[in-house]
Steps between C-alpha positions, in 0.01 A plus 500: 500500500621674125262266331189550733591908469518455083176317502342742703607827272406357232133456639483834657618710264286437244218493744586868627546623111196364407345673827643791412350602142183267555311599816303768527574814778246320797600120455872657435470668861373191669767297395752763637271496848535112504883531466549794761268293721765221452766742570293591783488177693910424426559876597373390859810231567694796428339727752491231758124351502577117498121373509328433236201637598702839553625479141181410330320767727770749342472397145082521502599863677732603180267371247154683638671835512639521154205338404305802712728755368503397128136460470373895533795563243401220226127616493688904500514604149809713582808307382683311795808743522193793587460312840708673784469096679707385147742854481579453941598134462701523216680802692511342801688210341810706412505615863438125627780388259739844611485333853539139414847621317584624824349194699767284287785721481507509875383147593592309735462756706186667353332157582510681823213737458264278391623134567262447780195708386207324342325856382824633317544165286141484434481871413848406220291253377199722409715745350697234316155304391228751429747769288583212298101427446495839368776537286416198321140597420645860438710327223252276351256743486665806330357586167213248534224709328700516162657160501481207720819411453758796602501424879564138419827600321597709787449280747711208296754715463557557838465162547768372216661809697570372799539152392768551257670755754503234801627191214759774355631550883500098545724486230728816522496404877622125432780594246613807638390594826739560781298772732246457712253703471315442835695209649318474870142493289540327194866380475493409107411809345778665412592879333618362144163303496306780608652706197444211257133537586492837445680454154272222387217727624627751299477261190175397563366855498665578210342192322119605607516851417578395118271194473239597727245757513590634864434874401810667700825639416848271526625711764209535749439086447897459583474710804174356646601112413861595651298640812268168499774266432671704815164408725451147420861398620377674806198323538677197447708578758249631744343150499774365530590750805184356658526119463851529624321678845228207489733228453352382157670397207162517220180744598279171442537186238160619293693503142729115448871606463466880585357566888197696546361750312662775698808367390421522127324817534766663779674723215171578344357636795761791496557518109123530421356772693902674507447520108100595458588791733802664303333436150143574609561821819830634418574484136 
């Protein structure tokens, strides 16, 4: 299992850097439709549609809209942030994530409310999925016009962000953690990890705003990774919250070594839009 996961991050990442600072805005946004569609069709285990045909009937549904609402606003020549569709989503996440916070914090019994109903678990997937679709175009695309490359470095960072916070918890977890932090969701996070990853986040934003050319002051970058680094432990354990409810161990066994792609991309899904918001709407 270690091995197959090595092998496999040492493929991928390269292949998303390269991704990253090489394609172009349009064939950029269709590789981020092809992985929410993926997201998609795992996202409907979670919310109870066991057929296939369900799941592939809800992953053709994802990708046509954002491919219906990104198209009017790629051919716009206002910038992407102009679009109230872009602004709402990316506000709407930090209301979705508000009430997943409470959705683990009070589970099991929050399970309650929406346990048994196919519309609300559908309707946490769109607001986990399409937000995320957003914030990662929001990212890549900032400062296009004067050089290609500044939403690339932005959208690594958050990356190498959220990465080195979930490997800094692993490790402060391992050697010093004693607390759970949500022990009837995700038993082997724990508080002392938790703060590693903030500390290592911490680090890491530190590092970028010497070396690279983010364009934003120490403090507002410490606050808004702190705040991102905050929302993808919460995504993480929001998926979690739901394959516990479904009775599944991976969301799917797409990537060799690592699950499904919802399970590489759970903490993304909250860091991403979490972040694009607070940097881009409210600082």
């Amino acid at each position: 299992m270690l091995k197959s996961r090595v092998i496999t991050a040492l493929i991928l990442i390269p292949l998303v850097i390269a991704a990253l600072f090489m394609l172009p805005p349009l064939p950029f946004a269709i590789m981020i439709v092809a992985v929410c569609m993926l997201a998609a069709w795992e996202w409907g285990q979670l919310a109870g549609l066991n057929s296939a045909s369900q799941r592939i009937t809800l992953a053709i549904v994802c990708g046509a809209a954002l491919a219906a609402l990104y198209w009017p606003i790629y051919t716009s020549s206002l910038p992407l942030l102009a679009h109230p569709v872009v602004t709402g989503f990316l506000l709407a996440a930090l209301g979705w994530w508000c009430l997943a916070l409470l959705l683990v914090l009070f589970y099991p019994t929050s399970a309650r409310l929406w346990k048994h109903s196919y519309l609300l678990r559908l309707m946490f997937g769109v607001l986990t999925i399409i937000p995320f679709f957003w914030g990662m175009l929001a990212l890549r695309q900032y400062g296009f016009q004067e050089n290609n490359y500044t939403g690339a470095w932005w959208l690594l960072y958050v990356m190498f962000l959220v990465w080195g916070a979930d490997s800094g918890a692993y490790a402060f977890g391992r050697l010093l953690g004693k607390h759970k932090l949500a022990p009837k969701v995700s038993p082997g996070k724990t508080l002392e990890g938790l703060v590693g990853g903030l500390a290592t986040s911490a680090l890491i934003a530190w590092l970028f705003s010497l070396y690279v050319p983010l364009h934003i002051s120490l403090n507002t970058l410490l606050i808004c990774s702190g705040l991102a680094v905050l929302a993808s432990v919460l995504g993480d354990l929001t998926e979690s919250m739901f394959k516990r409810e479904a009775g599944i161990k991976d969301s799917g066994h797409l990537i060799p070594g690592h699950g499904g792609v919802l399970d590489r991309i759970d903490s993304l899904t909250a860091a991403v839009p979490v972040f694009a918001c607070l940097v881009f709407l409210v600082f």
